[in-house]
N, C-alpha and C positions, 0 to 999 in steps of 0.2 A: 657702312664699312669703316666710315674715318674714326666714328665713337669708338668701335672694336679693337684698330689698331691702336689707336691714341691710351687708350687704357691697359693695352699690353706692351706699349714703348715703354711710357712716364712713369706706368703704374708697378711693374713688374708682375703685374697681374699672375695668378694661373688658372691654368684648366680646370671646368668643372670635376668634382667628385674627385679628388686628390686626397681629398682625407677619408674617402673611403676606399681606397685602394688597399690590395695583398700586400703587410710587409713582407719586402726583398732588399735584403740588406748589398747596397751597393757601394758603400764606403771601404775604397780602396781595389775595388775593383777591375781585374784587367780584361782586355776583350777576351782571351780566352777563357778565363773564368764565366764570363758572362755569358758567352756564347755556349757554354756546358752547361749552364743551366737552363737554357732555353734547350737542348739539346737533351737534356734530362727530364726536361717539362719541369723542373722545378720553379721556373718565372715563364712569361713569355712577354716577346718584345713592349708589346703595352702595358703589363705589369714593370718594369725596368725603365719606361718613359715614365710612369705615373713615380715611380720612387725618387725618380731623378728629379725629377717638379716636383715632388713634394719636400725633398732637400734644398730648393733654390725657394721657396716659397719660406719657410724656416729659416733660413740662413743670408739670402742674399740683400732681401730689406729687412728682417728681423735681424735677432742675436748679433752678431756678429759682423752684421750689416755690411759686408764683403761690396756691394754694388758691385759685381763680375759680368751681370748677365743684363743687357738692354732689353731686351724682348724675349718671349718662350712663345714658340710657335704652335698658334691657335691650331694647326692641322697636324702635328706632331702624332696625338693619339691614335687617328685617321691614318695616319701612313705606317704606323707599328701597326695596327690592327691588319690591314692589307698583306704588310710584310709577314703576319705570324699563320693568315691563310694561305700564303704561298710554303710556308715550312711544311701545314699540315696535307699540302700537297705533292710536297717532296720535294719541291725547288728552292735550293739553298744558293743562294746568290755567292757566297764566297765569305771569309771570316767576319765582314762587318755587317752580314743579314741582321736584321733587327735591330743595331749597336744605333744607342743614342749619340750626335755628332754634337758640336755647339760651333757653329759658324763664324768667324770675327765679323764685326756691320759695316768693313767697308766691303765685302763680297757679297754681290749680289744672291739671293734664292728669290724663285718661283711663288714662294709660301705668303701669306697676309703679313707679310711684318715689310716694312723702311729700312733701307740701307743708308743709312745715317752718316758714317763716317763720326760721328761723334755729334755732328754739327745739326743745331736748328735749321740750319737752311736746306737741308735736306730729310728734314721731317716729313716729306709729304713723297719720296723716292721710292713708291712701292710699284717696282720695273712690272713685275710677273713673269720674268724670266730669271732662269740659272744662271750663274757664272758657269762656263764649262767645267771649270774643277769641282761644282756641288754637281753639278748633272755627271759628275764622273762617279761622286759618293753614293748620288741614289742609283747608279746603273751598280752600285756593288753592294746595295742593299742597306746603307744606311741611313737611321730617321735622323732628320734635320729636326733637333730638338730647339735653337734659339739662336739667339744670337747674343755676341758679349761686348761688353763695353771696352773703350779704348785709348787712348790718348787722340783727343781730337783732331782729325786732319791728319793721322798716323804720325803727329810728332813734329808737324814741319811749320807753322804758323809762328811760333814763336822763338827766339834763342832764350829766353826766360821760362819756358813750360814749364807745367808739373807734370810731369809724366804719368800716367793714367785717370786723369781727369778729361772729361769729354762733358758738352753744356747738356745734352742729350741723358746722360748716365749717370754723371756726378762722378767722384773721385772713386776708385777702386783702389781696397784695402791688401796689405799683404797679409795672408791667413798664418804666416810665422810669427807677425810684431803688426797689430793693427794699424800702427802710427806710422809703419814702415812704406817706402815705397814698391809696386808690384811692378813698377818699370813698365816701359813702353816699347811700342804702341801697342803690345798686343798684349796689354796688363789684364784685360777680362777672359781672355783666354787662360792665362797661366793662371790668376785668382782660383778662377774655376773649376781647370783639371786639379788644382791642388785640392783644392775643399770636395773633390769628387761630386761636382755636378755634372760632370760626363765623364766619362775613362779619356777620350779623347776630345783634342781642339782643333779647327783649323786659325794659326794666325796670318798676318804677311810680315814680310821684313825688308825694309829700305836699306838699312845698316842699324842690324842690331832686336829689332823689333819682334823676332822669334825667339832671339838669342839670350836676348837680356831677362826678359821676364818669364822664361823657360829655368833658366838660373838662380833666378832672384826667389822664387817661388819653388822650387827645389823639382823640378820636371828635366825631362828629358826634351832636346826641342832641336830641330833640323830647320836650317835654312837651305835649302838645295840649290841645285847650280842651276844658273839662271839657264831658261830655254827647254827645265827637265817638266814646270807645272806650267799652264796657261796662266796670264794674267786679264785674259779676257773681262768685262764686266768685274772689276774688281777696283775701286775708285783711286786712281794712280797717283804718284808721286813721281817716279823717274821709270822709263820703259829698260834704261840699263841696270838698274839692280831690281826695282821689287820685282817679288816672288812671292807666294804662298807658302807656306810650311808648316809640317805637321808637331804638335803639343803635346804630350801624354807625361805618361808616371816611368814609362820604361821605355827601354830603347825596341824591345819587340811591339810593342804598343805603336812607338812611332812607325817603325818600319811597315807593321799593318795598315798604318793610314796612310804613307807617304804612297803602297804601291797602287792603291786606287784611288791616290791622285794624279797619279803621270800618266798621260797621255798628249797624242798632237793635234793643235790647237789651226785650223788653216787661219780663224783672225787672229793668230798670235805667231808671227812670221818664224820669233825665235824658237818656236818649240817643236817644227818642223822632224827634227829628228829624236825626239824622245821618242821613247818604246818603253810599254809597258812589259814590268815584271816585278817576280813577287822579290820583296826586298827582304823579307821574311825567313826566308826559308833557309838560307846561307848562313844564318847566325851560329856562333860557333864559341864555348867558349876558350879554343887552342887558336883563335885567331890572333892573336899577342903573339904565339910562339914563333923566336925569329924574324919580327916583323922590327925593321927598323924604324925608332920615330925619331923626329927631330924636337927639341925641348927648348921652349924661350921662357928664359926664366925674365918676366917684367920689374922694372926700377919702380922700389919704392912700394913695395907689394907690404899691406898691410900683413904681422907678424903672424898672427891668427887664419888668416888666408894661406898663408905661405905654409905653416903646418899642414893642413889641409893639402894642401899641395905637391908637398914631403909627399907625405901618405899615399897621395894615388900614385905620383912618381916610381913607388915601392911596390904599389900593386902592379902596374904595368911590368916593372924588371921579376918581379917577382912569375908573373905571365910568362915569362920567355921574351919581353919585348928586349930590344936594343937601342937604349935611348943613349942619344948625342947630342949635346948642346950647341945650338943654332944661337951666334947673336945679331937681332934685328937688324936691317940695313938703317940706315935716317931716313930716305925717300924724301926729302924736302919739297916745299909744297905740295905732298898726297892732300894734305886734308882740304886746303884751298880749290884747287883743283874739285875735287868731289863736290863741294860746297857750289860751284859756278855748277856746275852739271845735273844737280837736282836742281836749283833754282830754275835754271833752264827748260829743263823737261819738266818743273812741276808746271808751269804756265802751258806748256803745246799740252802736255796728258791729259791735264786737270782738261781745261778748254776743250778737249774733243769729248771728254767722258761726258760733261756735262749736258753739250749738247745731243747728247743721248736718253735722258733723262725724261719722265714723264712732266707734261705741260705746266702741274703743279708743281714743279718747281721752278721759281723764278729768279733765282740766282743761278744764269748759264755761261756765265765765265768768271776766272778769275777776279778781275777788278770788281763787278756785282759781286761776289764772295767779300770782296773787300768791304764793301760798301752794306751787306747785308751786318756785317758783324759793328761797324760801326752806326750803326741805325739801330742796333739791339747789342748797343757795348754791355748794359748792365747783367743780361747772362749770359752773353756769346765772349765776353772779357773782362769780366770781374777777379780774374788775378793776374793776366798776361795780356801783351797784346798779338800786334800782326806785322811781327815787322817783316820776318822772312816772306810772308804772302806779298807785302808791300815791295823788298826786293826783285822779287820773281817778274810781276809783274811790270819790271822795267827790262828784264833782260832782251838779248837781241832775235830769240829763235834761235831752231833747230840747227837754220845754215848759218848761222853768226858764226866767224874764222876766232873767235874768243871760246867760245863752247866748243866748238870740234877740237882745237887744243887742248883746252882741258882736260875734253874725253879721253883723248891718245896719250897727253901722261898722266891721268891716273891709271887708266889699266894698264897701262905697259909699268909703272911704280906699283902699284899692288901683286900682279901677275907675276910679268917676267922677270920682273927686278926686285921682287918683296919674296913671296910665297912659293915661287919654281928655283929662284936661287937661294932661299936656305933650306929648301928639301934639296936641291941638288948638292949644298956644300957639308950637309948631312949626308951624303946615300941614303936619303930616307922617303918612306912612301906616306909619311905623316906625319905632321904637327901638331902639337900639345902645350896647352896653354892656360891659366885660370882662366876662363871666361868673364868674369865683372870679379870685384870683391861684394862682400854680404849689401842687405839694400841699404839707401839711405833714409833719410827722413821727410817724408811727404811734407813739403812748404809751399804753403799759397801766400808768404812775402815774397821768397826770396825766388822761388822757382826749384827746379833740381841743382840740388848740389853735391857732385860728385866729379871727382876730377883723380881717382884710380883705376887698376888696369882695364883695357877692353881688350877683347880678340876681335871684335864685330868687323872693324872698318876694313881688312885685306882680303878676306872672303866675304864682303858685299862687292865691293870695288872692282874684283876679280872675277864679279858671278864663279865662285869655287864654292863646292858644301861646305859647312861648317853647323857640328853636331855640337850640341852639350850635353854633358851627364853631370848627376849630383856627385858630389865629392865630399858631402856631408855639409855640417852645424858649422860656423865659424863666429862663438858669441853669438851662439841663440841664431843664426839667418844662414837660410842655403846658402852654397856657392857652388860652381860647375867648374868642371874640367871639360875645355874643347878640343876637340880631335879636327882638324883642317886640312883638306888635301887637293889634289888638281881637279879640276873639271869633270863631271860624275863619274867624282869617286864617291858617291853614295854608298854603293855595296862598303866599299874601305872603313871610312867611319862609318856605319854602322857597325859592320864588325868587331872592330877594334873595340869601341865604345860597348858594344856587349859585352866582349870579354871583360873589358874594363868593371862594368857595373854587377856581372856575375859573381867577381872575386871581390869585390868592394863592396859591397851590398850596405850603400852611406847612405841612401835617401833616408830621410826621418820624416815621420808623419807631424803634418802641421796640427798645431794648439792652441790656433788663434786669441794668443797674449794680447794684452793692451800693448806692451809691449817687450822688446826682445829678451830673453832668458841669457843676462848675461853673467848672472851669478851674482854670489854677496859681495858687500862694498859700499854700495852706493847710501848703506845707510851712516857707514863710521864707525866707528867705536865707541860712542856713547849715546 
């Protein structure tokens, strides 16, 4: 079994007979489309798993060499075949019967494949159990087709990262400008909804990690409010923000995955009160009409972006919305604050997950994490190193009176004094924001380098949702528009954001360039 997995991690292996499969063209593909053609018998589920691996097998280590995808799941076939005799039997589980899923690898599945986290040291992590949130995908009928690559550690190992590089995956390319970055951490997710290796993704997000590479890669991408998905089995960074959250092309797309992933979790304290419902079905596109939002226009907003910007701003007024400009509060030390609070929880989370782990893995806390990656610095840090692990690993604990303050101002700075006071000094039910400007440029000297706007850090900080939609090209690279509101207002933004993307209809299908389509110039005049 280790030869099997080992050759479907490193390898990106596929399933047999993929090239003899029914073409079904599934490029660009939305669940309902897909689901009507299973519904028409025009494909069925294993025919649309076999198309999907045969586009990841073409594209993710060939052509255009994307590295999006860590593994593609040896049982995948096996569980659309299962799902396509329960259709022929009459039992249709709900919009995602049959729908190929692609997992991010730090959430646990059931399936022959490692939950990796990005990291060597966890090459041998194959649990055989679900996180709750994929046992919530299979009870709604969708195939767990793989898993994708990520920024290792979810992003927190180093202040020098490159963002979607993991030692496990290699660097994952953006499918708009190949040289571009697909942003973190959940960069194999959004690579791959873009290049339609699955309609949809599950990522996680700490701050930003849904957000960013949902945007960056021209998707649609929700980080929901903490306590609405489990975080059960899903390898942690801070138990106060991450979250799961759902990746697609459209905002009904997300909406279909987000509703079968909430449910409550009893080993996940905080999600005690989530309640499932279809988040689907309210979409609307007069939900703009009348709706007040509040508008932060960011200092320093690249010109190109800010057009972009224009633009949806006009689509919303143009909706019936009623936009009022909000300016930012300071919050002084929000970011510091946040900063001591994952370091903090990254050492208790990390530390308990681990020790959860099967025997084959031999790095069971933190400092062995440390210690592993220095004993194998030549692929576990051959661009970056570990400083933030090395951090962490000094902090004081959970009950340290240095972390419990922190925790208390930053949520009360992000919350009640960021995000609920300028919606309230708005009369508004929602905020509107670029979410990142276009990507940067993937560097293993320098690390990321990007120092323009973010929406991430007040809807992580705050556990509030916070949606992104495309807002179109800016110089060749998506950019998103985020819609952010109080505490599950999920229905809210999606809503909004639907309307939004109905009357804006900006996504543009990726063309995986060398690099970005920024126009003539660059050669001169002679």
């Amino acid at each position: 079994m280790r030869r099997i997995l080992l050759a479907f991690l490193l390898a990106g292996a596929v399933v047999p007979n993929v090239a003899a499969a029914k073409t079904v063209r599934v490029e660009e593909a939305s669940i309902d489309q897909l689901q009507a053609m299973m519904t028409r018998g025009e494909a069925s589920s294993v025919e649309l798993t076999r198309a999907y691996l045969a586009r990841i097998a073409a594209m993710d280590r060939k052509g255009p060499a994307l590295r999006s995808v860590i593994a593609v799941n040896p049982d995948a076939l096996d569980q659309a075949k299962a799902l396509d005799a329960e259709r022929r039997a009459g039992r249709i589980r709900g919009p995602l019967h049959g729908i190929p899923v692609l997992i991010k690898d730090n959430i646990e599945t059931a399936d022959r494949m490692a939950t990796t986290a990005g990291s060597l040291a966890l090459k041998d992590n194959v649990t055989g159990r679900d996180a709750p949130v994929v046992a919530e995908l299979r009870r709604a009928g969708a195939v767990i087709l793989g898993k994708t690559n990520l920024s290792e550690w979810a992003n927190i190992r180093s202040t020098h990262a490159m963002s979607g590089w993991s030692a496990v995956g290699g660097l994952v390319k953006n499918p708009y400008a190949l040289d571009r970055t697909a942003c973190g951490s959940s960069s194999g997710s959004g690579a791959a909804v873009a290049a339609s290796f699955a309609a949809v993704a599950v990522g996680t997000e700490t701050d930003g990690s849904v957000t960013c590479p949902s945007s960056i890669n021209g998707l649609v991408g929700l980080k929901p409010s903490i306590g609405l998905v489990s975080r059960t089995r899903v390898v942690p960074i801070s138990h106060s923000q991450d979250t799961p959250g759902p990746m697609g092309r459209s905002v009904r797309d997300v909406a279909l995955l987000l509703s079968a992933m909430v449910a409550p979790d009893p080993a996940d304290p905080a999600t005690a009160g989530a309640v499932r419902r279809d988040y689907a079905s309210g979409l609307s596109v007069s939900a703009l009409s009348g709706l007040r939002i509040g508008v932060i226009r960011p200092k320093d907003l690249p010109a190109d972006t800010a057009a972009r910007y224009d633009a949806a701003l006009a689509v919303l007024r143009a909706g019936g919305a009623v936009l009022v400009d909000v300016t930012p509060p300071k919050l002084d030390g929000l970011g510091d604050a946040e900063f001591l609070v994952l370091q903090t929880e990254l050492k208790a989370d990390l530390n308990s997950y681990l020790a959860t782990t099967p025997a084959a893995v031999t790095a069971r806390t933190l400092d062995q994490l440390i210690a592993f990656n220095r004993d194998h610095a030549a692929v576990e840090m051959p661009f970056f190193g570990q400083e933030i692990f090395e951090m962490a690993a000094k902090t004081g604990g959970l009950d340290d009176a240095a972390y419990k303050a922190a925790r208390a101002k930053s949520l009360r700075l992000a919350g009640q004094e960021g995000i609920d006071a300028m919606l309230k000094a708005a009369g508004a039910t929602v905020l509107v924001e670029p979410t990142y400007a276009g990507a940067w440029l993937s560097d293993p000297v320098y690390g990321d380098q990007y120092n323009g706007p973010s929406a991430a850090e007040l809807p992580a900080i705050a556990g509030y949702p916070h949606l992104t939609v495309p807002m179109g090209l800016a110089k060749g690279l998506p950019v998103g528009l985020s819609f952010i509101a109080t505490r599950n207002g999920e229905a809210t933004v999606l809503g909004a954001g639907y309307a939004y993307e109905q009357r804006a209809k900006a996504r543009v299908v990726p063309t995986y360039r060398a690099q970005a389509d920024v126009g003539p110039g660059l050669e001169g005049v002679r």
